[in-house]
RODO-2510 file (C-alpha; in nm, 4 decimals, decimal comma):
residues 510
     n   res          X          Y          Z
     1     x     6,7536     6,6079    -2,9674
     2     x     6,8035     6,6353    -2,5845
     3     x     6,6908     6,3375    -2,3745
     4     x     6,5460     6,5320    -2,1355
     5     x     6,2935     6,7039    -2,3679
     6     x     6,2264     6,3241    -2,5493
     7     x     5,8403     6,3670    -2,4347
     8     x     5,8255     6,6857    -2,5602
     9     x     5,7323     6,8196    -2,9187
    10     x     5,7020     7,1269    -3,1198
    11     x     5,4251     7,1511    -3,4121
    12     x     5,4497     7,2593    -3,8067
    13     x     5,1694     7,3855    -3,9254
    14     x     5,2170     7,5607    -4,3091
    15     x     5,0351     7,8059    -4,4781
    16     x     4,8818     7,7849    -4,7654
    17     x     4,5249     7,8091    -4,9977
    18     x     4,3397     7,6401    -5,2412
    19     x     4,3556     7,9331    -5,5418
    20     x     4,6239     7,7671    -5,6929
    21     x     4,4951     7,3821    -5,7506
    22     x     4,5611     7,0596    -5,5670
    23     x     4,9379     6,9857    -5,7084
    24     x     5,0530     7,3380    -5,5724
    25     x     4,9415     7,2183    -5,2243
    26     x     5,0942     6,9543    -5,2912
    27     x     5,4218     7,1166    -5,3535
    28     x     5,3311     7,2857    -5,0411
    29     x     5,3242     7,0016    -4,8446
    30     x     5,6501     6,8061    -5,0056
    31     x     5,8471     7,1137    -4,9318
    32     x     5,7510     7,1595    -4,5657
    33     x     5,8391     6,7615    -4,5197
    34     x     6,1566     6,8322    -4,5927
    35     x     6,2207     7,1215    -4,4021
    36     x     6,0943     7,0075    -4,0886
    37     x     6,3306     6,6856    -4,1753
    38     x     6,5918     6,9216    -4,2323
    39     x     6,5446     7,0920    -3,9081
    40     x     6,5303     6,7565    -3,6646
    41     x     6,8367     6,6534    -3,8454
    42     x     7,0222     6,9640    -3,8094
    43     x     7,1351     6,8137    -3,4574
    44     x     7,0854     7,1897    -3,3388
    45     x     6,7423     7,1730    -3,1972
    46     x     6,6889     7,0159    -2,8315
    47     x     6,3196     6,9463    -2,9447
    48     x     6,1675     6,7228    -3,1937
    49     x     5,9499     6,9559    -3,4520
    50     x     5,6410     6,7294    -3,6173
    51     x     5,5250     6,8478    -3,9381
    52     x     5,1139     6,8858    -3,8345
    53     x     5,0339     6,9299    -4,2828
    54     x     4,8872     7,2411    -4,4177
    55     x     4,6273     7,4761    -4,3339
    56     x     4,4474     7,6065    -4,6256
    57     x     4,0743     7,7097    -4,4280
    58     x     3,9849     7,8984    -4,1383
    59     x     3,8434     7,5355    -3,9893
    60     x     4,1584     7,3726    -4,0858
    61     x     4,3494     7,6444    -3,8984
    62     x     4,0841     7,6241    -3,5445
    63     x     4,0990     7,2866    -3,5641
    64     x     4,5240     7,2650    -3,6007
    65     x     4,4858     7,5052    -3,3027
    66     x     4,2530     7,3049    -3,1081
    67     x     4,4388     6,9562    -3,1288
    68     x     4,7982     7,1449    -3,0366
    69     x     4,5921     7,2972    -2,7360
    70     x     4,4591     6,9468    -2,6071
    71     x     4,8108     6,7613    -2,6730
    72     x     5,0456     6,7542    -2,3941
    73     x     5,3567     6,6708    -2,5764
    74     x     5,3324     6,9583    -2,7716
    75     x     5,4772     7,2555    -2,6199
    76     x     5,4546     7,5421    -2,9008
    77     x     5,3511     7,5846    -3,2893
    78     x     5,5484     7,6880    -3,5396
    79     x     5,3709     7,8125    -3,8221
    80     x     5,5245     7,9265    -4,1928
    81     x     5,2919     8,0660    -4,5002
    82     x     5,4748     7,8949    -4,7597
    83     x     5,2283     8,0914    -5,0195
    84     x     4,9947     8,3520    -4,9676
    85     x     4,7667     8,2615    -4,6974
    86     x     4,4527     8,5224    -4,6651
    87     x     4,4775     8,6536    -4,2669
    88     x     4,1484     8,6123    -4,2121
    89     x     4,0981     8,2502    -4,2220
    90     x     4,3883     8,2264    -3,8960
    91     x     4,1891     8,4863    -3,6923
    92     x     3,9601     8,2189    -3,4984
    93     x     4,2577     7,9574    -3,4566
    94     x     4,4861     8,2197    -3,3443
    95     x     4,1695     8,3262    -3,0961
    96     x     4,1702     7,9832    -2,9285
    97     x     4,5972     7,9129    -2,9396
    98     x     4,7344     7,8819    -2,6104
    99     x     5,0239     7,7656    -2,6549
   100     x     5,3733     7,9446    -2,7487
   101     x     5,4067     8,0713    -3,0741
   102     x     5,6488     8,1195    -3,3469
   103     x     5,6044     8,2451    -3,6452
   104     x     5,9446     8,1194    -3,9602
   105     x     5,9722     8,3865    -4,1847
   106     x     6,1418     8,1814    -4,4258
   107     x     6,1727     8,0690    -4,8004
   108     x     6,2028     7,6578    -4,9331
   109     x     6,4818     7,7740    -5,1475
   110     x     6,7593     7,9853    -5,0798
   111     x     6,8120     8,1870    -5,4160
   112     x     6,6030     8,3006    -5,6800
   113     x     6,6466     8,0968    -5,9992
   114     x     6,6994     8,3468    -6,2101
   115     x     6,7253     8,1928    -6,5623
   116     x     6,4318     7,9125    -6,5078
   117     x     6,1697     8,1809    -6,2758
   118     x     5,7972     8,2036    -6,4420
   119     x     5,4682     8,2645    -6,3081
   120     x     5,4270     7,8981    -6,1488
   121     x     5,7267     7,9814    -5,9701
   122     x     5,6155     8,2784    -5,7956
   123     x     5,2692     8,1626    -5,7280
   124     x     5,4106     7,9003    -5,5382
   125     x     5,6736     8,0563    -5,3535
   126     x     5,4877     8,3226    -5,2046
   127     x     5,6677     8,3743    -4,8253
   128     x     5,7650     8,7413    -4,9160
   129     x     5,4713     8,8881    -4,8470
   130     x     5,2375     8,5708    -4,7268
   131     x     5,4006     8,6233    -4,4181
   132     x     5,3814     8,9553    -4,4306
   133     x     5,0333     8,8978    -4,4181
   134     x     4,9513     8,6340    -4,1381
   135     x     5,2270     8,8786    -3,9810
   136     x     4,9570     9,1735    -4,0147
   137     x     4,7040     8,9770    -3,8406
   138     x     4,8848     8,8734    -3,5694
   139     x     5,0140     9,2451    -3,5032
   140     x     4,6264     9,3792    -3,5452
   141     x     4,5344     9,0921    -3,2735
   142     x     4,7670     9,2043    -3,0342
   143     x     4,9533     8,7921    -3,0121
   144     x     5,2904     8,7466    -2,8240
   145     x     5,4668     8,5659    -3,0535
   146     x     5,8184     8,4773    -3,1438
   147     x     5,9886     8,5741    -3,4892
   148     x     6,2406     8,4002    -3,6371
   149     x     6,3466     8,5915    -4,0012
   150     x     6,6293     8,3219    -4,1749
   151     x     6,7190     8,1088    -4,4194
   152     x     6,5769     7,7301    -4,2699
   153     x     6,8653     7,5912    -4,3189
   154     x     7,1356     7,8458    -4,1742
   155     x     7,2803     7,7804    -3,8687
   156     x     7,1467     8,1058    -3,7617
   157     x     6,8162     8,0342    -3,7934
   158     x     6,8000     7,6910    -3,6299
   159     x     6,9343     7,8429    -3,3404
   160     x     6,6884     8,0954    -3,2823
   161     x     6,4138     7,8301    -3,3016
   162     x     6,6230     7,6254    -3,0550
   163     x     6,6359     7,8992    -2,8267
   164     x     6,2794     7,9221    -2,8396
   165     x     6,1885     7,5378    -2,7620
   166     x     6,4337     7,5874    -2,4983
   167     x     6,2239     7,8137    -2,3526
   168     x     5,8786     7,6688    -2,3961
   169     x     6,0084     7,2962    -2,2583
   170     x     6,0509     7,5496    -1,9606
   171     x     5,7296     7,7610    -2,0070
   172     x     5,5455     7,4195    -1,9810
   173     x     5,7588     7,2847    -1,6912
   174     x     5,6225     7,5683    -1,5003
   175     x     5,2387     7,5063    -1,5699
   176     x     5,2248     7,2543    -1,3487
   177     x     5,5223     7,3476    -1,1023
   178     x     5,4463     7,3593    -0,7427
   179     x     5,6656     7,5067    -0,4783
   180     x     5,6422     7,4066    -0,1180
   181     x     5,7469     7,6558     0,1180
   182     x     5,9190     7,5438     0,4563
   183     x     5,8715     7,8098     0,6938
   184     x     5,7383     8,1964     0,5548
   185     x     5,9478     8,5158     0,4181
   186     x     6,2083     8,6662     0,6525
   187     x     6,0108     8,8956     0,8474
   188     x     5,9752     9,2285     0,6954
   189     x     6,1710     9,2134     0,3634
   190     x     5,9678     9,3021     0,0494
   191     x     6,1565     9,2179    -0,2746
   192     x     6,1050     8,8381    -0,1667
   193     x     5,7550     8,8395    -0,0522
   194     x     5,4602     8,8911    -0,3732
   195     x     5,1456     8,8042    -0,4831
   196     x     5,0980     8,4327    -0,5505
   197     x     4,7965     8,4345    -0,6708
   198     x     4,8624     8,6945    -0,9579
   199     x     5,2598     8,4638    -1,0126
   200     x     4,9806     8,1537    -1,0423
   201     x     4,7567     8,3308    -1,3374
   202     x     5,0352     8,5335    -1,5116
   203     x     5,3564     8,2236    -1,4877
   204     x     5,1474     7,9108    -1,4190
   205     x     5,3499     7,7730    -1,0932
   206     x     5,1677     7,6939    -0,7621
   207     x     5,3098     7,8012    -0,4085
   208     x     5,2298     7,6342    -0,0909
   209     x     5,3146     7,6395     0,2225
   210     x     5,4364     7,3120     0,4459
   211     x     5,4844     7,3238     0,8359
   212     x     5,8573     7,2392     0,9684
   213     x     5,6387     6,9656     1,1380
   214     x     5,5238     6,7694     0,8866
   215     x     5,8999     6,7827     0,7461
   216     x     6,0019     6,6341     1,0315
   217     x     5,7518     6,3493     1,0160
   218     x     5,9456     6,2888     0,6905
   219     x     6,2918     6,2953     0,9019
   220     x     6,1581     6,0591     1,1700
   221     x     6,1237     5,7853     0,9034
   222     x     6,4684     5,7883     0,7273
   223     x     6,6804     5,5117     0,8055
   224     x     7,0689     5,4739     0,9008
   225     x     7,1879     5,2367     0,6363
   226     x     7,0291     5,5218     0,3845
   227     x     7,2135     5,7793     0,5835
   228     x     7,5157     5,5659     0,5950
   229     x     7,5297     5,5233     0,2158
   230     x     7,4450     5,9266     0,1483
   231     x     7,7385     6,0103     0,3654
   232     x     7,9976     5,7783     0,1720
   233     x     7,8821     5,9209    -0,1349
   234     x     7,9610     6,2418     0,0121
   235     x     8,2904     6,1443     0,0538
   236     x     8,3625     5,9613    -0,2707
   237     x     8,2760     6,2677    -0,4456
   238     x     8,3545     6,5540    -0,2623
   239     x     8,7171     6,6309    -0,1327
   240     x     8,7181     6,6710     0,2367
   241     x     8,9346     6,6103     0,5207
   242     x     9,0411     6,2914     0,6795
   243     x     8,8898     6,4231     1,0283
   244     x     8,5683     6,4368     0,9365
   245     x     8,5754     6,0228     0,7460
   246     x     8,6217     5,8904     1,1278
   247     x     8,3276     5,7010     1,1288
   248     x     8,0701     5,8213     1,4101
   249     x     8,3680     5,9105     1,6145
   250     x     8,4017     6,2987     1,6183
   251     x     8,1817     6,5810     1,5727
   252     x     8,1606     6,7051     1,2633
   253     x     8,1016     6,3087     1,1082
   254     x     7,7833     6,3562     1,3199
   255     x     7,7287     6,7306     1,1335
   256     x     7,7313     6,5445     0,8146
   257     x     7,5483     6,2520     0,9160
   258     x     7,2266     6,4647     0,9977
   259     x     7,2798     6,6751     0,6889
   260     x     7,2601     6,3802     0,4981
   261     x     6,9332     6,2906     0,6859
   262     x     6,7845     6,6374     0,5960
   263     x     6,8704     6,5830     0,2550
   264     x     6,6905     6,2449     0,2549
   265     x     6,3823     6,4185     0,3962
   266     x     6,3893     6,6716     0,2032
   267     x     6,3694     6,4729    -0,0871
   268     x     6,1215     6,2438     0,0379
   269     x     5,8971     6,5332     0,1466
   270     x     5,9179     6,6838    -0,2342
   271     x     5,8824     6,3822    -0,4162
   272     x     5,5645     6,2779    -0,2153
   273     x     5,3735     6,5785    -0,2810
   274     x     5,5512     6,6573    -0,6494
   275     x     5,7261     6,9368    -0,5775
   276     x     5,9617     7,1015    -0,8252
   277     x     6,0995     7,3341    -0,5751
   278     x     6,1451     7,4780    -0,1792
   279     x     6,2281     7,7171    -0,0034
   280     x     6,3840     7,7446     0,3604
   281     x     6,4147     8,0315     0,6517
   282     x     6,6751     7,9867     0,9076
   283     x     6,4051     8,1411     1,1727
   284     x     6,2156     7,7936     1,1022
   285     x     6,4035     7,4423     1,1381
   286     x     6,1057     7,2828     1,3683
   287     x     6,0630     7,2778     1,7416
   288     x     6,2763     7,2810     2,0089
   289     x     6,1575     6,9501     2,1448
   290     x     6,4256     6,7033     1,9530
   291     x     6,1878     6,6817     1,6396
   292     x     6,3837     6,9563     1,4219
   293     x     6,7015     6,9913     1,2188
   294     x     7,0039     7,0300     1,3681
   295     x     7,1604     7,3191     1,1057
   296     x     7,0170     7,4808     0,8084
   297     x     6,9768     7,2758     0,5426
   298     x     7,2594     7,4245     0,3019
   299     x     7,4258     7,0950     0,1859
   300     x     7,1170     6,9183     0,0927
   301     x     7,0148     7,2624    -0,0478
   302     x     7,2547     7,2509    -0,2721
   303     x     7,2672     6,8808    -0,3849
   304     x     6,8755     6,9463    -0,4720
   305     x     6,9322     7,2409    -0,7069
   306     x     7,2105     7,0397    -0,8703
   307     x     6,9296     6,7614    -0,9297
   308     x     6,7173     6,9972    -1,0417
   309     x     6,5000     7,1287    -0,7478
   310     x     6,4325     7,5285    -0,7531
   311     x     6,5041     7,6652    -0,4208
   312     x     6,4631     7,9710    -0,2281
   313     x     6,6290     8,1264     0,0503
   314     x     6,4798     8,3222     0,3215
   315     x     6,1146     8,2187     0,1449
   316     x     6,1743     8,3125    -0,1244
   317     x     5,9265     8,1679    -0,3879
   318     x     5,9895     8,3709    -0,6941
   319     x     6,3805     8,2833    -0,7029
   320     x     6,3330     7,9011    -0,6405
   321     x     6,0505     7,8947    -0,9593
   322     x     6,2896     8,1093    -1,1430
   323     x     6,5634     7,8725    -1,0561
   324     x     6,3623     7,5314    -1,1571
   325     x     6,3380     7,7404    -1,4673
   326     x     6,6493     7,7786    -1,5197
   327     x     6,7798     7,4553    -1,4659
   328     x     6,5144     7,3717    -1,7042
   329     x     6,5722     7,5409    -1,9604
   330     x     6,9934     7,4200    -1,9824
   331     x     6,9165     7,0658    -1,9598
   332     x     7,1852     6,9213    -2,1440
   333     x     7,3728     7,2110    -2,1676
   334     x     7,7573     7,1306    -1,9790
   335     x     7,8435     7,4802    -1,8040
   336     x     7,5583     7,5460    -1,4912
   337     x     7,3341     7,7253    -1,3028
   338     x     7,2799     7,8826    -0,9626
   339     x     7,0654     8,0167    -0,6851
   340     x     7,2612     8,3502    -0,6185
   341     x     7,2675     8,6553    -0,3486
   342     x     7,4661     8,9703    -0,3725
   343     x     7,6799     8,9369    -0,0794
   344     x     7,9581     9,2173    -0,0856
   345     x     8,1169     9,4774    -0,3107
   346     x     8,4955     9,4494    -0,3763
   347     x     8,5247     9,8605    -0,4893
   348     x     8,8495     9,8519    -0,7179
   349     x     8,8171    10,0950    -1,0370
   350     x     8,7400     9,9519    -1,3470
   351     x     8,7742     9,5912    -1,1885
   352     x     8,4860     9,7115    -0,9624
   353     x     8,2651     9,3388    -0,9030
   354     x     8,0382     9,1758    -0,6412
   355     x     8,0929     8,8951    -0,4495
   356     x     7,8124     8,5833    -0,5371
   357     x     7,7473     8,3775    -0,2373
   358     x     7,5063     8,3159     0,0630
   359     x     7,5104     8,1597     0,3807
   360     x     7,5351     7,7953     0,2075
   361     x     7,3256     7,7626    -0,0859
   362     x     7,4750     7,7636    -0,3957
   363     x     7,4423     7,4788    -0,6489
   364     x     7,7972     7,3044    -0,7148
   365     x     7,6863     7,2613    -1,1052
   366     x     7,8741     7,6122    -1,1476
   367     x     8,2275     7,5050    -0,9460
   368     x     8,5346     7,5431    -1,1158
   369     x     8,7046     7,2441    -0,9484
   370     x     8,5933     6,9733    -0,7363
   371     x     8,3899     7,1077    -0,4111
   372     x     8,5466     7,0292    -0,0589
   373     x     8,2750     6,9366     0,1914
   374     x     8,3297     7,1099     0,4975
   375     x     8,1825     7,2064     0,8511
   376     x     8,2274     7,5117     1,0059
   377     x     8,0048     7,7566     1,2597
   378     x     7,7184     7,9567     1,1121
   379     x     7,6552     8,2171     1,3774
   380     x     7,3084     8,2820     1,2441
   381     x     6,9219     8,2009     1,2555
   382     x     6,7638     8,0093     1,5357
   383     x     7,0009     7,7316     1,5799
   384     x     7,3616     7,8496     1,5943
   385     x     7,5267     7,5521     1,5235
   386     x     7,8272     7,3614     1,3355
   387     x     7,7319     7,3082     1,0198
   388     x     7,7952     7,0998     0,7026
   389     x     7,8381     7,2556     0,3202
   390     x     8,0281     7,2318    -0,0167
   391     x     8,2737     7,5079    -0,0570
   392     x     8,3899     7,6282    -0,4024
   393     x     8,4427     7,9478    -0,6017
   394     x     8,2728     8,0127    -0,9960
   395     x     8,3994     7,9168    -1,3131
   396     x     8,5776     8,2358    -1,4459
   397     x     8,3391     8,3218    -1,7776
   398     x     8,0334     8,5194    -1,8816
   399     x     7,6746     8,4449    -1,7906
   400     x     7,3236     8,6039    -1,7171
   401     x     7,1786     8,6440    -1,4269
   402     x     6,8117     8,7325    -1,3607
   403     x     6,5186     8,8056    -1,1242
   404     x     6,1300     8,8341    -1,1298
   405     x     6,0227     9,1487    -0,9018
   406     x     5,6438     9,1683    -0,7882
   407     x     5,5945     9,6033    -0,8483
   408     x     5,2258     9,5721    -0,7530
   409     x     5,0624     9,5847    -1,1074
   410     x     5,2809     9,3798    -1,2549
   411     x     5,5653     9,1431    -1,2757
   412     x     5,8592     9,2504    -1,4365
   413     x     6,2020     9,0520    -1,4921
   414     x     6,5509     9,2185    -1,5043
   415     x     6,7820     9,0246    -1,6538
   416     x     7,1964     9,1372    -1,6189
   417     x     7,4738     9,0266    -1,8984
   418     x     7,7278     8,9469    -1,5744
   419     x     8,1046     8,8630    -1,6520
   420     x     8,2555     8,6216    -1,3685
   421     x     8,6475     8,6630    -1,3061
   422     x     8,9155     8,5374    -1,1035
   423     x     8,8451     8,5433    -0,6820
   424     x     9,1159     8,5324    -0,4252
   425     x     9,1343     8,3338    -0,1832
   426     x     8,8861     8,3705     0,0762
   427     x     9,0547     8,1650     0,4097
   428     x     8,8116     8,3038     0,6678
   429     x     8,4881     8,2935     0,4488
   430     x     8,4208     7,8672     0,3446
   431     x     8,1221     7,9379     0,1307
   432     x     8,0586     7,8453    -0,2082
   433     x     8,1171     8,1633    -0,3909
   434     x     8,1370     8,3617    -0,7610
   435     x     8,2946     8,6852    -0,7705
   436     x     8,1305     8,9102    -1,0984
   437     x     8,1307     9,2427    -1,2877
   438     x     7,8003     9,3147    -1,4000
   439     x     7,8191     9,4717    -1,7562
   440     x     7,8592     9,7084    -1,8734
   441     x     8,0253     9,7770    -1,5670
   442     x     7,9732     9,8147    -1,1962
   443     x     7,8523    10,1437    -1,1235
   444     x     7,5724    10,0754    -1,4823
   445     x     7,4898     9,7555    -1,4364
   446     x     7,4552     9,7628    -1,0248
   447     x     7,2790    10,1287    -1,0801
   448     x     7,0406     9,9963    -1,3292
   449     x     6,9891     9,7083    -1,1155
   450     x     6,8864     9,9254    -0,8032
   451     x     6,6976    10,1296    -1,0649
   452     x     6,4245     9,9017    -1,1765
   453     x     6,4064     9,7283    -0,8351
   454     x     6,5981     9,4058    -0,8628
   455     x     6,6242     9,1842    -0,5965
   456     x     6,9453     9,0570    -0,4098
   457     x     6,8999     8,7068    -0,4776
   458     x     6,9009     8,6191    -0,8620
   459     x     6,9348     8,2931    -1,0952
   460     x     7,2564     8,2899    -1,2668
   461     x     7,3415     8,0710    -1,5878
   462     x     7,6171     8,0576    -1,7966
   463     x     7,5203     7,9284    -2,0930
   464     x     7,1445     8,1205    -2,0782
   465     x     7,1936     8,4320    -2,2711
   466     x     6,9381     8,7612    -2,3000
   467     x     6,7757     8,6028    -2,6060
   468     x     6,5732     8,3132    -2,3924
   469     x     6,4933     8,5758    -2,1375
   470     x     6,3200     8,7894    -2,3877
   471     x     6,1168     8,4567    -2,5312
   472     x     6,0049     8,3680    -2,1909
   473     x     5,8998     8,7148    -2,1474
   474     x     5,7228     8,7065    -2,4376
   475     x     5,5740     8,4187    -2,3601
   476     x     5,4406     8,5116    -1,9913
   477     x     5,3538     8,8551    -2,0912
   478     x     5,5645     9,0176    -1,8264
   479     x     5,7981     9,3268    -1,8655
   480     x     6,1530     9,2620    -1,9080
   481     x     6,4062     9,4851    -1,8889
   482     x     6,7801     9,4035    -2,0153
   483     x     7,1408     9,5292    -1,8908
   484     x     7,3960     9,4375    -2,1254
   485     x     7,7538     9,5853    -2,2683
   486     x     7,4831     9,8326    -2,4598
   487     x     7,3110    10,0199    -2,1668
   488     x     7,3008    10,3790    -2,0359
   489     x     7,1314    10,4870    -1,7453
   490     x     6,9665    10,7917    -1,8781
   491     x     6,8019    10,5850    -2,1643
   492     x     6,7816    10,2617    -1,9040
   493     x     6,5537    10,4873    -1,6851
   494     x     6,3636    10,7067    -1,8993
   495     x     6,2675    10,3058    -2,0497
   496     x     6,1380    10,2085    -1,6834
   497     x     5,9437    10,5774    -1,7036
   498     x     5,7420    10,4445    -2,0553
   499     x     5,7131    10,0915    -1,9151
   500     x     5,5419    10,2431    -1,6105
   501     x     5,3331    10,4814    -1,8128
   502     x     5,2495    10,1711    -2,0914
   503     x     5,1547     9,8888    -1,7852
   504     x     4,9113    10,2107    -1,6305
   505     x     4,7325    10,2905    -1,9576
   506     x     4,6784     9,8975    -2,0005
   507     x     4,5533     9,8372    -1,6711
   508     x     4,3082    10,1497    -1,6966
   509     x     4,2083    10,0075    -2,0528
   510     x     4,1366     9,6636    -1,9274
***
């Protein structure tokens, strides 16, 4: 299990009836035991799964339902009709379930025993077409629902389901998720801005915004020996140059003395009103009157994401949820995560790729090597000024990347199989950086990109893959669209032409 998810837990709930006599059930019941023991002691699932006993009545079933409903810790059901299970006693539990759900198509055993099978046998071991059946139900009710088809005790198997609790630790991060805005959208730039409200009832989080001002009441209060003992952690951990160690003596010490005390603002600011994520504009650092920051806030930007903060640039709400998400969703997974922005196209035939960067902000959990903290001039936003940030390039390796896109009647992700390679040197440009060639290849996977609308910032992961993207779409009920090694952009498009046609037909139905 993965410490982080320790509070969390997924529910077992079997399938079963009465027709066949108390010791069948039973048998029912000692065989799920053991598979969910099986399962939490696989060592391949992040999340504990508790065996919740049998259903074998419609009120056993609503009132399963109800209790995984009212319990926090639990975060999704997993149910499995070990026998035949009549549909119709699920139909009022599955009415009130709001909580993820997966349904095991599975068997206890692996093999048929050939020489011993009788009639006890198979009315026991009836998960060939039980599940067909609560399968039925759940189609004719129209559920979201995850399906895992497998052997329990494959290695297969257990990692589909671990994908899936992956997703719904992050699916109930985000219930409760607020995100504080510093400052609004850049002016006039759509793919950012949205609808909160409708991100709010359709993915759960809560956006806000916060005045520069009352940031800078958090500012005021920080104190120098905190400041002091951010900035030598700074410099125990990141390379840098000897120049800018000479304590309080030249300029740039002073740069990364107040980006330290935005940092410890910033964190102060978040933690007091539970924040799980920010974002910044470089049009709004406070006022002019002494009570703002000196710089944009890229270092502690990205010392926040690597502690787990979602952020945003430019305002931009739906990348710093997605990114919380993210980060989320890899706990205690070892290769990283970032808060990206198409930057610049390096046009070179089949080694065609797109340079990963922003101004500042990108999170230092996906660096290849140590990061160098520098300061350097950024000649842009309202305060022009020499200013502090880590500089490193990507791990070279594949990843996803994705994005959430507001298209008026609904929200739909796009999510891009990305393969990260080798950079040169960039001498001029000290930015934090990840050069990649979105699969299949540039001019598909940028095209199809540009196609269905996708943003220029996205959330990049490397160890996230299009299977947890699909579960969380699942989950939220949004439209997801995937750009992978398999795509072609007649078939990519005429697929955005039914999805628009499908989401139009359900709105008029509704």
């Amino acid at each position: 299990m993965v410490k982080a998810f320790e509070n969390f837990e997924v529910w077992f709930i079997t399938g079963a009836q009465l027709l066949y006599g108390g010791e069948a059930v039973a048998q029912v019941d000692g065989h799920s035991k053991e598979m969910v023991d099986g399962l939490n002691n696989s060592g391949r699932l992040p999340i504990k799964v508790v065996y919740k006993g049998t259903a074998n009545s419609s009120k056993e079933v609503a009132d399963l339902f109800a209790a995984a409903n009212n319990e926090k810790k639990c975060i999704g059901v997993i149910t499995w009709m070990h026998t035949f299970s009549p549909a119709k006693m699920w139909i009022h539990g599955l009415q009130i379930l709001h909580k993820p759900l997966l349904h095991l198509h599975t068997q206890f055993n692996a093999e048929i025993p050939w020489d011993s099978i009788d009639m006890d046998f198979m009315n026991l071991n009836q998960s060939a077409h039980g599940d067909r059946e609560f399968g039925h139900i759940i189609a004719r009710m129209r559920l979201r629902r995850k399906l895992v088809v497998g052997y329990w005790k494959d290695a297969k198997t257990q990692d589909h389901i671990a994908v899936w609790e992956r997703v719904c630790a992050a699916w109930a991060d985000a219930q409760d998720m607020l995100i504080i805005r510093f400052g609004d959208q850049m002016n006039n730039v759509a793919v950012t801005d949205g609808d909160k409200v409708a991100a709010e009832q359709v993915l759960g989080y809560h956006v806000d915004y916060c005045p520069a001002s009352e940031l800078m009441e958090y500012q005021s209060q920080v104190k120098d020996e905190d400041v002091k003992a951010l900035v030598d952690e700074y410099f125990r951990i990141y390379d840098c140059d000897e120049s800018i160690k000479n304590d309080g003596r030249t300029t740039n010490y002073n740069v990364v003395w107040n980006a330290a005390k935005a940092e410890l603002a910033l964190r102060a600011i978040l933690k007091a009103k539970g924040a799980k994520g920010f974002t910044t504009n470089f049009d709004d650092l406070g006022q002019t009157d002494g009570s703002h920051f000196d710089q944009i806030p890229g270092l502690a930007s990205q010392r926040l994401m690597a502690e787990g903060y979602g952020f945003g640039a430019e305002g931009d709400w739906k990348s710093a949820a997605l990114y919380r998400t993210v980060w989320f969703m890899t706990q205690g997974m070892e290769n990283g995560c970032s808060f990206l922005e198409d930057y610049t196209l390096n046009l070179n035939g089949d080694q065609s790729a797109i340079l990963q960067s922003h101004m500042l902000e990108v999170c230092p959990l996906i660096a290849a090597a140590r990061p160098r903290l520098e300061v350097h001039h950024l000649g842009i936003g309202v305060r022009k000024a020499q200013t502090a940030r880590l500089v490193f390039t990507s791990k070279v390796g594949k990843g996803v990347t994705a994005t959430v896109v507001d298209m008026g009647n609904r929200f739909r992700m796009i999510v891009n199989d990305v393969n990260c390679i080798e950079p040169k040197p960039l001498p001029k440009l000290p930015v934090a950086s990840a050069l990649w060639i979105p699969q299949p290849n540039f001019e598909v996977g940028a095209g199809c990109w540009i196609y269905a609308g996708g943003t220029h910032h996205s959330c990049f992961s490397y160890d996230l893959t299009d299977e947890y993207w699909q579960d969380y779409a699942e989950i939220a009920g949004i439209e997801c669209v995937f750009i992978n090694e398999n795509t072609n952009v007649d078939d990519f498009r005429k697929e955005l032409r039914f999805n628009e046609v499908y989401y139009m037909l359900n709105k008029a139905l509704m």
